[in-house]
N, C-alpha and C positions, 0 to 999 in steps of 0.2 A: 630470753628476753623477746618479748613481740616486736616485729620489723613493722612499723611504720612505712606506710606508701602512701601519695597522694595523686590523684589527677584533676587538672582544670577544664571544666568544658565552660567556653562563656555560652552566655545567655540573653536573650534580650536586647534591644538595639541597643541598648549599652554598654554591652560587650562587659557583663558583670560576670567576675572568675567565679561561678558553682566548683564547690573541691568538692569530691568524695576522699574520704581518707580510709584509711584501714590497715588491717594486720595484716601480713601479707600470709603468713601460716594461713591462716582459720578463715582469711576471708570476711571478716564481718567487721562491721564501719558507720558511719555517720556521714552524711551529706548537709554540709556546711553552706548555708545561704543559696537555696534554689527559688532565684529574681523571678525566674519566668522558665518556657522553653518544655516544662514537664516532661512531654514528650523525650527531646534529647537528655534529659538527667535521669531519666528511667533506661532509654537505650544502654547509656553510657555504664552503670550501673548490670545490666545484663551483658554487656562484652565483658565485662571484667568478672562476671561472676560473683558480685557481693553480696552478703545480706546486710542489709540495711536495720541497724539498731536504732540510731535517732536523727534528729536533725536538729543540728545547731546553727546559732542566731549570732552576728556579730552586732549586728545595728537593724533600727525599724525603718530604714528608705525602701521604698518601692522597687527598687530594683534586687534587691537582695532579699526580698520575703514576696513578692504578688506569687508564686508560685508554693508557697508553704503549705495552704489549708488544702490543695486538691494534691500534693506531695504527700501528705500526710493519709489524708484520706485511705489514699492509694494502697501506700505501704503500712499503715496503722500502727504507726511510731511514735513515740513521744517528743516535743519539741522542746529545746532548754537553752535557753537565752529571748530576746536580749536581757539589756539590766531593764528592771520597772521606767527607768527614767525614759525610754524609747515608747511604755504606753501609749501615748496619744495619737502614733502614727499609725502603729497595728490597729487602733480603733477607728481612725480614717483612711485605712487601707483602701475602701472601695470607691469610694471617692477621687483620692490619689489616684488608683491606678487608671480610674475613667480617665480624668485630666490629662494622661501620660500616653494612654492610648494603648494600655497594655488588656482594656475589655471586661469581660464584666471577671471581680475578683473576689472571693469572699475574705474576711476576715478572720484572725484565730488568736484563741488567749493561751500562749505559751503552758507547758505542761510543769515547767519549771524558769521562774525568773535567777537569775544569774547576779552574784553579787562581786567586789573585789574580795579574792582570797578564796573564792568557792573551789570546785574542781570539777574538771568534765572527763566523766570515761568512755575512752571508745575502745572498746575488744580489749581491754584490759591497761589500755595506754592512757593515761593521766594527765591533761592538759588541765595548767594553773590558770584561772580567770582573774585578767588584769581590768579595772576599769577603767578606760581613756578616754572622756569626753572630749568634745572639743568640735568634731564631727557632728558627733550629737550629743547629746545630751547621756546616751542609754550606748556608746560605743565599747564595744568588749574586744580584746584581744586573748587568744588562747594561745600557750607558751607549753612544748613540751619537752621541758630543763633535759633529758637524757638523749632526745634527737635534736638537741640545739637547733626548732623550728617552731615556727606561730605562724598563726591566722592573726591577722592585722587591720581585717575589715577595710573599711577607708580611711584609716589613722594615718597613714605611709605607702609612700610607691616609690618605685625605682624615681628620683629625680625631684618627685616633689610631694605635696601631702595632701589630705584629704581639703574639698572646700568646706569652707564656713561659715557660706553666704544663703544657703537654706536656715530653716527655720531653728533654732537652740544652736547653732553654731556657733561657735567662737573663734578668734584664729592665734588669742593669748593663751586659751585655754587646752587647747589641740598643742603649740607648741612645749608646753609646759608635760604633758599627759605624755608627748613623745621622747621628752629630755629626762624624767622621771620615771616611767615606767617602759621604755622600749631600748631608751641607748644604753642604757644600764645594764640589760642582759644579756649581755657580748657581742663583741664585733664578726664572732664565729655564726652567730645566728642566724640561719635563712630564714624567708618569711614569703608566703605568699599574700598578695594584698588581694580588695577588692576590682582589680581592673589593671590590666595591661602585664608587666610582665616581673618573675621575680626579682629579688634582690636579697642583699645581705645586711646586718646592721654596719659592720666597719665600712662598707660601701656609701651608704647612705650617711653616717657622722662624717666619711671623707669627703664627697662629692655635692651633696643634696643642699640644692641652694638658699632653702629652707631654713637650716639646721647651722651655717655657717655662723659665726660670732660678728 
């Protein structure tokens, strides 16, 4: 069976968690949401020794894609995510990123959009695509059922959840996306989120003020 590794470099004065993931045998992975920083998510990628197969998408915010079209470039990889519903951001990526102060950014059309029920492979490892709006509109979560672990994008963080106050946000909608498709999938499940630090499901259904009845 492929071992599963991950690591987080943030990025960005956002401090947006970039994963590289990967097989630990063969080495070769995917880099999940590279916001900004290029530079360090290539370093990071060269201490570890990976080769880099694709690069996945959890949502279209600016901080988790202004670095995708010159990542891509670089490494001449395919991109697959987000869901279509995240288009209109990707398409005002460079806009966005002027406003934010992240400089000049180009834009890019996914090499594959991501649906609920699709799958994403990395080095032979199988991640289920869950779709959880709410965040946005186009928020993906990737679940992989045999290392009881996901990418979570900004749907969940240790303590609390993604906001909902940007633009397709919802906060009926995100709660529901998290009660139906994330607490369902065991309390054993770790997760890294978009920002700050991990957590577990049984952790966050016990604790997360959020989530409380």
């Amino acid at each position: 069976m492929p071992s599963l590794k991950a690591a987080i470099i943030p990025v960005t004065p956002f401090e947006q968690n970039c994963t590289l993931i990967w097989d630990d045998e063969t080495k070769r992975g995917a880099v999940v949401d590279p916001g900004g920083d290029v530079g360090r998510i290539r370093s990071g990628i060269e201490e570890l020794g990976l080769t880099i197969e694709k690069i996945v998408i959890t949502h279209g915010h600016v901080d988790h894609i202004a670095g995708v079209a010159e990542l891509k470039q670089v490494l001449n990889v395919p991109v697959e995510g987000p869901h279509r519903a995240d288009e209109q951001f990707i398409q005002n990526l460079p806009t966005v990123a002027a406003n934010y102060g992240f400089g000049q950014v180009e834009t890019f059309t996914p090499d594959r959009w991501l649906e609920e029920g699709d799958q994403v492979d990395v080095a032979g490892i199988t991640f289920e695509v869950l779709h959880c709006p709410g965040h946005s509109p186009g928020s993906l979560v990737f679940f992989q059922k045999d290392e009881r672990f996901a990418l979570v994008g900004d749907a969940l963080f240790r303590g609390s959840v993604g906001r909902t106050d940007l633009p397709g946000g919802d906060a009926d909608t995100l709660i529901n996306s998290i009660r139906t498709k994330l607490l369902v999938l065991g309390d054993d499940v770790g997760f890294i989120c978009g920002h700050g630090p991990t957590s577990n499901i049984g952790e966050e259904r016990a604790n997360n003020p959020f989530l409380q009845d």
